[in-house]
C-alpha positions as CSV (number, residue, x, y, z in Angstrom):
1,X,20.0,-25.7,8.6
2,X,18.8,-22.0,9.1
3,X,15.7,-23.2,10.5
4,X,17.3,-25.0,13.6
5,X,19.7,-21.9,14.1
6,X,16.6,-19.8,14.1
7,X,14.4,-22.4,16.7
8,X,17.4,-23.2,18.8
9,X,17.3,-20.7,21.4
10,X,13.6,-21.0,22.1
11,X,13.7,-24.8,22.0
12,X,16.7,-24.7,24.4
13,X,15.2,-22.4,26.5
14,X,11.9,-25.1,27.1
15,X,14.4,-27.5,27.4
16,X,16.1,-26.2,30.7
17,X,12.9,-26.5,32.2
18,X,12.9,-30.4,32.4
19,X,16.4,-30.2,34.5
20,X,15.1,-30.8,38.2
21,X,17.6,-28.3,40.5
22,X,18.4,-25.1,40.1
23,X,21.9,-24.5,39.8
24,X,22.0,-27.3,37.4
25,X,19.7,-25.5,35.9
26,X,21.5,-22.6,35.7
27,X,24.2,-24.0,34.0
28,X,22.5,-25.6,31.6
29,X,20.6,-22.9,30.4
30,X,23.9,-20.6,30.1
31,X,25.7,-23.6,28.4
32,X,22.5,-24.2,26.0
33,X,22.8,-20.3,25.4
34,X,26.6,-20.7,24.0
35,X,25.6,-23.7,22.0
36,X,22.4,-21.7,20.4
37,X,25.2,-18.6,19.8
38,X,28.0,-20.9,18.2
39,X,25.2,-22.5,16.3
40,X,24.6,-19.0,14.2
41,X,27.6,-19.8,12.7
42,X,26.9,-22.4,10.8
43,X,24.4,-20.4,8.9
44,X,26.8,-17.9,7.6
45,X,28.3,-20.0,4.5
46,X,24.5,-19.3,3.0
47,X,23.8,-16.0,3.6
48,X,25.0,-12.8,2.7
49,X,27.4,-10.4,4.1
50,X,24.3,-8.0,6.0
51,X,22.8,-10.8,7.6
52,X,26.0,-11.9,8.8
53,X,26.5,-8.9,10.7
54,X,23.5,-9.1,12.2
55,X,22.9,-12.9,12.9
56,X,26.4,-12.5,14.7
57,X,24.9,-9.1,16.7
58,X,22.0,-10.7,17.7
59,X,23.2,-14.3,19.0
60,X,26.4,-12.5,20.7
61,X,24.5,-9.9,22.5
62,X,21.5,-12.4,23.5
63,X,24.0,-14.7,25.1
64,X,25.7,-11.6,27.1
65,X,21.6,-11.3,28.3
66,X,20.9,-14.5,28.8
67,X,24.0,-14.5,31.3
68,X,23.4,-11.6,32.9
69,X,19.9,-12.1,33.7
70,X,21.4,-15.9,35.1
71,X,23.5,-13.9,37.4
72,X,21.5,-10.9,38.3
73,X,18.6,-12.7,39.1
74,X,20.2,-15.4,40.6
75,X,19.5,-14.2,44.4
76,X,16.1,-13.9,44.6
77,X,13.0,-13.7,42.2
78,X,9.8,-12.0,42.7
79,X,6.9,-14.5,42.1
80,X,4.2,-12.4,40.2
81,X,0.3,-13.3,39.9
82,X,0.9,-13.6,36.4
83,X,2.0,-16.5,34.3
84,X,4.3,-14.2,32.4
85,X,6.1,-13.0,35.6
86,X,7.7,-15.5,37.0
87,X,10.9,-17.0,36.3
88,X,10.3,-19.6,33.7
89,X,8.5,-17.8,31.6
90,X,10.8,-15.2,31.4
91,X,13.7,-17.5,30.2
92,X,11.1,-19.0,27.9
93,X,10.5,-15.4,26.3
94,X,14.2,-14.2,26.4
95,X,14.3,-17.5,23.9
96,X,11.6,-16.7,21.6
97,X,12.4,-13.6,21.8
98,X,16.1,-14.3,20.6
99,X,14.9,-16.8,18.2
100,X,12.6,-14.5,16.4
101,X,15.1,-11.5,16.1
102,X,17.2,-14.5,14.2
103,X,14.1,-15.3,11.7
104,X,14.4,-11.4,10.9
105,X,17.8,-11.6,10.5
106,X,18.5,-14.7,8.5
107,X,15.0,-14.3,6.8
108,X,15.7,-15.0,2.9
109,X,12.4,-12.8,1.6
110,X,10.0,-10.1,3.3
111,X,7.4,-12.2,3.7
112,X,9.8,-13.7,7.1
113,X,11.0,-10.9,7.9
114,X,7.7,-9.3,8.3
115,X,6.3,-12.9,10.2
116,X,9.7,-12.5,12.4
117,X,9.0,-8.6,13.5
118,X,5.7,-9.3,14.0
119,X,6.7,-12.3,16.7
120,X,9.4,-10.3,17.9
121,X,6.3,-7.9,19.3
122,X,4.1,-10.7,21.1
123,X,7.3,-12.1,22.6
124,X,8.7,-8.4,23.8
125,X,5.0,-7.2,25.0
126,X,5.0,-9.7,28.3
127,X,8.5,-8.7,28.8
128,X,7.9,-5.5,28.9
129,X,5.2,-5.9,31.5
130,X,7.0,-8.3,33.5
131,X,6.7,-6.7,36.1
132,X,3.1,-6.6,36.5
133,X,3.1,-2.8,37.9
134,X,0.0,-0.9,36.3
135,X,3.2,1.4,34.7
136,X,4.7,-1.4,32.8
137,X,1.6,-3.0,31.7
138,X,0.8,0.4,30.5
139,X,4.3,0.5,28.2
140,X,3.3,-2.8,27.3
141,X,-0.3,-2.2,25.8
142,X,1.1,0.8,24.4
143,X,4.2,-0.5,22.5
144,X,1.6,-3.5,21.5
145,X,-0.8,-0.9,20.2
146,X,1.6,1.6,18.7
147,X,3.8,-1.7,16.5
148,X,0.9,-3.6,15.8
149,X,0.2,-0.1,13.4
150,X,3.5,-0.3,12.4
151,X,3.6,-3.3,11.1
152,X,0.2,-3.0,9.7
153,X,2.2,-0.9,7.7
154,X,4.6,-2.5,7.0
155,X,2.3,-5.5,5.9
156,X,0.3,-3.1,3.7
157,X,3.6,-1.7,1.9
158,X,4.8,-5.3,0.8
159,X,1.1,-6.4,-0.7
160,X,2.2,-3.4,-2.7
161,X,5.5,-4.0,-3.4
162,X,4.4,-7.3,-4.9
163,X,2.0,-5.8,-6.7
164,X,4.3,-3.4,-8.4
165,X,6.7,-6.7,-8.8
166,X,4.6,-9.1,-10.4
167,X,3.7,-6.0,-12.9
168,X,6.6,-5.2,-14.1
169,X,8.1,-9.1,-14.7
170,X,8.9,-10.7,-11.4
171,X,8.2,-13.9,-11.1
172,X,4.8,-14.3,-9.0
173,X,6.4,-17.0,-6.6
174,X,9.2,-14.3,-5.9
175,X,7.0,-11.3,-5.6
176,X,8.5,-10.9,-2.1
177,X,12.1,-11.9,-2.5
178,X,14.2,-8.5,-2.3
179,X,16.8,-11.1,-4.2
180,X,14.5,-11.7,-7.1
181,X,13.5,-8.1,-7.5
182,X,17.3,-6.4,-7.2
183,X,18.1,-9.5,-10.3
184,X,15.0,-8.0,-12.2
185,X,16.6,-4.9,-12.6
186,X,15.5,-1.4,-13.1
187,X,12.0,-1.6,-14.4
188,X,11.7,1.5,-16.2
189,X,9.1,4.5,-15.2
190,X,8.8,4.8,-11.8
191,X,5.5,4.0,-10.8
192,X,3.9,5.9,-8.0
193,X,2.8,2.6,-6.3
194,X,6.7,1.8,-5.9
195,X,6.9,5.1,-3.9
196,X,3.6,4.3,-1.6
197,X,5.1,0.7,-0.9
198,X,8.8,2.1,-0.1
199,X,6.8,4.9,2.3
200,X,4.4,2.5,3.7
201,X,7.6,0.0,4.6
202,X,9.7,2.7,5.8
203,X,6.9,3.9,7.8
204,X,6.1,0.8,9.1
205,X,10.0,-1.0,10.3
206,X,10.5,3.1,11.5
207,X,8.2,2.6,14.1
208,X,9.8,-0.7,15.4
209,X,13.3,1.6,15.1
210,X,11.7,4.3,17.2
211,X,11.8,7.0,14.7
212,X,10.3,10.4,15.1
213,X,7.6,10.9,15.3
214,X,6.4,7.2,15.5
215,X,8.5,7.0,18.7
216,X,6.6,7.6,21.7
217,X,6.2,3.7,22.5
218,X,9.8,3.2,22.8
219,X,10.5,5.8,26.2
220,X,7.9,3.8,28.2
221,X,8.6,0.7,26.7
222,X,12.3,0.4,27.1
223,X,12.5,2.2,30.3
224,X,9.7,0.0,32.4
225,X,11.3,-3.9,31.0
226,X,13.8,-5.8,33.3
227,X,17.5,-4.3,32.4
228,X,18.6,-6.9,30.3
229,X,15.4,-6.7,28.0
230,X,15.8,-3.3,27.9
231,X,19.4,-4.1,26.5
232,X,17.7,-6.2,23.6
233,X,15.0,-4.3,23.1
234,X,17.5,-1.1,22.6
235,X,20.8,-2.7,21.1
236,X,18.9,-5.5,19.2
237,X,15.2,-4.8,18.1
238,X,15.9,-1.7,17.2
239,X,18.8,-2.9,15.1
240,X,16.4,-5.6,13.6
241,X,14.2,-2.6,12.5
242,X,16.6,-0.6,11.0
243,X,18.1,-4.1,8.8
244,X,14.7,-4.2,7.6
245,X,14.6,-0.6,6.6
246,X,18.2,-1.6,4.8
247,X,16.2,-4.4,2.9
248,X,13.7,-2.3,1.8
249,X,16.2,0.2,0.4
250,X,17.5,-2.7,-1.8
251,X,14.6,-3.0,-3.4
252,X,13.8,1.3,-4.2
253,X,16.5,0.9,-6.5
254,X,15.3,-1.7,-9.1
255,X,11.5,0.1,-7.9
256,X,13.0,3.4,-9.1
257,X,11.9,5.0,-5.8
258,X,15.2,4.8,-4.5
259,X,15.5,8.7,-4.2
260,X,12.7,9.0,-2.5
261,X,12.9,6.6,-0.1
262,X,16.4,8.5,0.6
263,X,15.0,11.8,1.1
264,X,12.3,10.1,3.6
265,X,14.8,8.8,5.6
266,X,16.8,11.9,5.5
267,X,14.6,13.8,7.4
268,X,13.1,11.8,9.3
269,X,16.8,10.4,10.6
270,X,17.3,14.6,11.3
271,X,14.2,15.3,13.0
272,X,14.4,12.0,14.9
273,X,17.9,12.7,16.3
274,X,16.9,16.9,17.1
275,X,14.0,16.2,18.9
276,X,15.3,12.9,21.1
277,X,18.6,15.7,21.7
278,X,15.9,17.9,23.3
279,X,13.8,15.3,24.9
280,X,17.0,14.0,26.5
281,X,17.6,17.2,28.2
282,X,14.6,16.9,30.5
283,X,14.8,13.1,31.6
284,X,14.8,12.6,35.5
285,X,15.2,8.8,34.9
286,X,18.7,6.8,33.9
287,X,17.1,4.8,32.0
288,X,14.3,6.9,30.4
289,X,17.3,8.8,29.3
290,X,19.0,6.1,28.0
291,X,15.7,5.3,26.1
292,X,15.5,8.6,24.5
293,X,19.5,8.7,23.4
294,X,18.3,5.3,21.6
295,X,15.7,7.3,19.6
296,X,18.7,9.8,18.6
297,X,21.0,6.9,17.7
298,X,18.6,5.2,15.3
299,X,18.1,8.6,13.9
300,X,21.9,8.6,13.1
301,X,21.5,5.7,11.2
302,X,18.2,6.7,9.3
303,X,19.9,9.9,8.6
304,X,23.3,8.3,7.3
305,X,21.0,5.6,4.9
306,X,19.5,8.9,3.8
307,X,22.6,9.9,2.3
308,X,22.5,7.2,-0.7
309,X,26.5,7.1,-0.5
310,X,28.5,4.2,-0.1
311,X,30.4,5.8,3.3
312,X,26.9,6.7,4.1
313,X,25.5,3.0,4.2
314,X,29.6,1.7,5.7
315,X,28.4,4.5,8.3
316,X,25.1,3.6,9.1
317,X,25.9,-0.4,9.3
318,X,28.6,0.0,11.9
319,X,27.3,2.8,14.0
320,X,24.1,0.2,14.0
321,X,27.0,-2.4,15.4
322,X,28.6,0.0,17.9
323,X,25.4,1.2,19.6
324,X,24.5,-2.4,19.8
325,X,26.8,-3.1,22.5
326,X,27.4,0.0,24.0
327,X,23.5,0.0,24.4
328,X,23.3,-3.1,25.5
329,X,26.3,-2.3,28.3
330,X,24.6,0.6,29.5
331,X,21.4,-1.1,30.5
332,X,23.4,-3.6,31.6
333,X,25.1,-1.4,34.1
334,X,22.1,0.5,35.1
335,X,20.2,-2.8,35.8
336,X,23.3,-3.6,38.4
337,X,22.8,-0.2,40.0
338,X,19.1,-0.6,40.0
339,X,19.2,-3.5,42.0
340,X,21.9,-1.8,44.4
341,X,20.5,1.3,45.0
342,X,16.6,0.4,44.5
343,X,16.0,3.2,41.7
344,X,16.9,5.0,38.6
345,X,16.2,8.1,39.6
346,X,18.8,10.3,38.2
347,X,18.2,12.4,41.6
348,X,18.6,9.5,43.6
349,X,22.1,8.4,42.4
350,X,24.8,9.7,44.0
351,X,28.4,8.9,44.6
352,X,28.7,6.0,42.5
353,X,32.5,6.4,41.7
354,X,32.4,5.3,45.1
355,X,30.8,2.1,45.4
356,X,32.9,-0.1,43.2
357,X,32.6,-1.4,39.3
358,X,29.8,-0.9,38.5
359,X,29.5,3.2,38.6
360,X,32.3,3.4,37.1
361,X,31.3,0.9,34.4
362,X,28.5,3.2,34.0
363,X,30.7,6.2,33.8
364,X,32.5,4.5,30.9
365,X,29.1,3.6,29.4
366,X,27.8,7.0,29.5
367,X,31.1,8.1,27.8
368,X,30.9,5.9,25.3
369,X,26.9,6.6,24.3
370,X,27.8,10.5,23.8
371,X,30.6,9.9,21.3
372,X,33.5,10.4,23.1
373,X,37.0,8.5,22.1
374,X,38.2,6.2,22.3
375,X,34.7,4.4,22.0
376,X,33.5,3.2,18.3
377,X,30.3,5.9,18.4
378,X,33.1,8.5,18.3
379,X,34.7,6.8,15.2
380,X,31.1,6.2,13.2
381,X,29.5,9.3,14.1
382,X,32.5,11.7,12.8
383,X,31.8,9.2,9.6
384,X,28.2,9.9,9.4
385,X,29.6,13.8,9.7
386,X,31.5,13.1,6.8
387,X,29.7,11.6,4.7
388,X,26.9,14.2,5.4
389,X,29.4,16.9,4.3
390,X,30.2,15.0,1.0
391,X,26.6,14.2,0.3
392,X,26.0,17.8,0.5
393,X,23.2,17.7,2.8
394,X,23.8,20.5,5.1
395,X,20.3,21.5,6.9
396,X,19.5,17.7,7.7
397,X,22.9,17.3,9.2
398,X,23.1,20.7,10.8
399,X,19.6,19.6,12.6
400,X,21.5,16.2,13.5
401,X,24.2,17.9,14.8
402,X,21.8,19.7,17.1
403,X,20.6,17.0,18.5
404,X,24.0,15.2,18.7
405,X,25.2,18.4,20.8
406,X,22.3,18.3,22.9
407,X,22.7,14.7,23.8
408,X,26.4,15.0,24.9
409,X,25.7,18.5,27.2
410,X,23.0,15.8,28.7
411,X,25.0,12.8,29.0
412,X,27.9,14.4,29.9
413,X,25.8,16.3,32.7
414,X,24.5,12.8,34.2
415,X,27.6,11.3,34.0
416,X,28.9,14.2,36.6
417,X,25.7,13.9,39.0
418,X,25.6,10.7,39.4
419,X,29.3,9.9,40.0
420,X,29.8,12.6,42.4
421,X,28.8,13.9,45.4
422,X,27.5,12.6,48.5
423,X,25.0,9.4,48.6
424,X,21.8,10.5,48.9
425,X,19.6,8.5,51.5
426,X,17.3,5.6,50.3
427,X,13.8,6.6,50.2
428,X,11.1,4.2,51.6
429,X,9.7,2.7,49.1
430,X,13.0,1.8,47.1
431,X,13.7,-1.7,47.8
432,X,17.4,-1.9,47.0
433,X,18.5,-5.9,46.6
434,X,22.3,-6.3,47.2
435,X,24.1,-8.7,44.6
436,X,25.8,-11.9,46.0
437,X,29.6,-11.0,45.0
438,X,29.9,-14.0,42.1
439,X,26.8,-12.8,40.7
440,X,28.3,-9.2,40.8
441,X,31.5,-9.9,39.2
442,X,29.6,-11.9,36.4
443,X,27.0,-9.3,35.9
444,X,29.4,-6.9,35.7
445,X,31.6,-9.0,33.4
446,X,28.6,-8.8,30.9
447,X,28.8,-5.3,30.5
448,X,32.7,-5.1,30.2
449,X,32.8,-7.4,27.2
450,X,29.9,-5.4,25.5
451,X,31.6,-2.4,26.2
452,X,34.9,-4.1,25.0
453,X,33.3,-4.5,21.8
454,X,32.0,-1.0,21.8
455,X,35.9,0.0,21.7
456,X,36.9,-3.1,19.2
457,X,34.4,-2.1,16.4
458,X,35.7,1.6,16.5
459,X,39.6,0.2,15.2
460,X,37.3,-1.8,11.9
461,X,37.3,1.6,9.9
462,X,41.0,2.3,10.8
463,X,41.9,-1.7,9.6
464,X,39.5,-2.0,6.5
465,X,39.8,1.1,3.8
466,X,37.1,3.3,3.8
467,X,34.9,3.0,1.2
């Protein structure tokens, strides 16, 4: 069953193509969307709790995507020279791209969720140069380049994970099931191969996350694809990185290199977070910036797995779930105002209190990505505070909290630029592409309900105990 969950959205996506007119077409594929999302479902009676969360993030977010790239590119489409740039294809991607992010999600051993990362890559790398300009192609051999090493990594740390496995009593056949090697156990002496296979996994699934300083894919990357990629590629991928960090920290345990691989992800969660603060500060693009504060919020999480605490990891697993959608809403939003005003060129964006629901949308967005109530990152980032402060680990959190300080001065700085003032004349070679008003409101529809659940997941801590 979990394979036709996982193929569903890719083989629905080829499917659309045999429907001969184009609004049909349209509906179908937004209709074929919601049956690949409600389909997740019936995986969830036979997995566990953490791929629940995920499986649910992925399809629900995808689906918001899928829509709002129905919608926003509704009006017109910009035939590239390239077989990868032209409308089609790009629905056919958005589905294997969606479809691998599932096999990494509802993957039962390493061995998938390394093949599912790895697919997630070659699907993302022609999205990312969509657009065929010599920038985004550039993003696009870069962030091939840059997670191909990653996940040579990656690949290299679970040939010796199963090494250290199969030594110390796992059966062979189950060398790579984090299930098998959590039943094994502790297996006694910590071996110093169980600490180069945690490294070299952490190492490798941090550079999909973004984390410093295997980051400097993501900025070009994220800012150059189509908006709503850039939503996946921020609220989703990233997400999918740091679930296979989680994996691998349920196997350091039964390894006995669990407090290393805490350590490890302490600082680099700090560092990652201080330096994307300081990085942010300087950003004359929207969503370059947005790019970088992606960076900072997977340092968050990196930083709260780092604590080895049970608030730590309830922490790190919804702030993973909040930033999700309020990611995905901001590119969302900027993607409508892209299209409006012809750029995202902080400078360049004026007055968009102004010009109806979608500044102000992106007003609430920009609010809700530098922690301000009554938004969810408010609620899980005074946890991670928290349980940084009972975990004792002051300088790593007082470096986070550098960053986190720097972030909202920026943020908060944007939001005022761009929302006042006077509208600042179109330059000549911004193209801006007014939307048809249905396509509007359902565009901007798409980044209400991600936003919506921004502000829902913020009331789960005040509903469930903590832990």
């Amino acid at each position: 069953m979990i394979g036709f969950v996982v193929a569903a959205p890719l083989v629905f996506a080829i499917a659309v193509r045999i429907v001969p007119k184009r609004e049909v077409r349209r509906i179908a594929r937004v209709v074929l969307a919601f049956v690949a999302a409600l389909m997740s479902l019936a995986a969830f009676g036979s997995i566990d709790r953490l791929s629940m969360l995920f499986a649910g993030l992925v399809s629900f977010l995808a689906l918001l995507a899928t829509i709002f790239s129905s919608s926003i590119f509704a009006d017109d489409w910009t035939e590239g020279y390239a077989i990868w740039s032209r409308k089609p294809a790009y629905f056919i991607m958005l589905g294997a791209f969606w479809s691998s992010m599932l096999l990494v999600v509802l993957a039962s051993n390493f061995t998938l969720l390394w093949l599912g990362v790895s697919i997630t890559t070659l699907a993302t790398a022609f999205l990312v140069g969509y657009s065929g300009e010599a920038a985004a192609l550039e993003a696009a051999w870069k962030y091939l380049v840059l997670c191909g090493v990653g996940i040579a990594f990656a690949m290299l740390g679970l040939i010796v994970l199963a090494h250290v496995a199969i030594a110390n009593g796992v059966d062979p056949g189950s060398a790579f099931s984090w299930t098998a090697i959590a039943a094994r156990g502790h297996i006694g002496a910590v071996s110093p191969l169980a600490r180069v296979a945690v490294a070299l996994m952490i190492v490798g699934f941090g550079t999909k996350a973004g984390l410093v300083p295997m980051h400097a894919w993501l900025p070009d990357a994220h800012s150059k694809a189509p908006a709503p990629i850039s939503a996946l590629l921020s609220g989703l991928l990233v997400s999918c990185a740091l679930y296979a960090i989680a994996r691998t920290l349920s196997v350091a345990a039964p390894l006995g290199a669990a407090n290393f691989a805490y350590e490890l992800l302490l600082w680099l969660g700090a560092l990652s977070t201080a330096v994307a603060g300081a990085l942010m500060l300087v950003q004359r693009d929207l969503k370059r910036l947005l790019a970088y504060s992606t960076i900072e919020h997977a340092g968050i999480v990196a930083l709260a797995f780092g604590f080895g605490t049970t608030l730590g990891w309830f922490a790190a697993l919804l702030h993973i779930a909040v930033h999700a959608f309020a990611k995905s809403s901001a590119f969302f939003a900027t993607g409508i105002v892209q299209r409006e005003r012809g750029s995202t060129e902080i400078a360049r964006l004026r007055a968009l209190w102004n010009e109806g629901s979608a500044g102000r949308l992106l007003l609430a967005v920009l609010g809700a990505l530098s922690g301000m109530p009554p938004f969810g990152l408010f609620v899980t980032e005074m946890l991670v505070v928290v349980a940084g402060i009972a975990a004792g680990a002051w300088i790593p959190l007082a470096l986070a909290m550098i960053g986190l300080l720097l972030a909202f001065a920026t943020l908060a700085r944007v939001a005022i630029e761009i929302e006042g003032g006077g509208r600042v004349p179109t330059a000549a070679w911004s193209v801006p592409i007014p939307l048809a008003p249905l396509h509007r409101r359902v565009a901007a529809a798409t980044v209400a309900a991600a936003l919506t659940g921004c502000i829902a997941l913020g009331i789960v801590p005040w509903i469930r105990p903590f832990p």
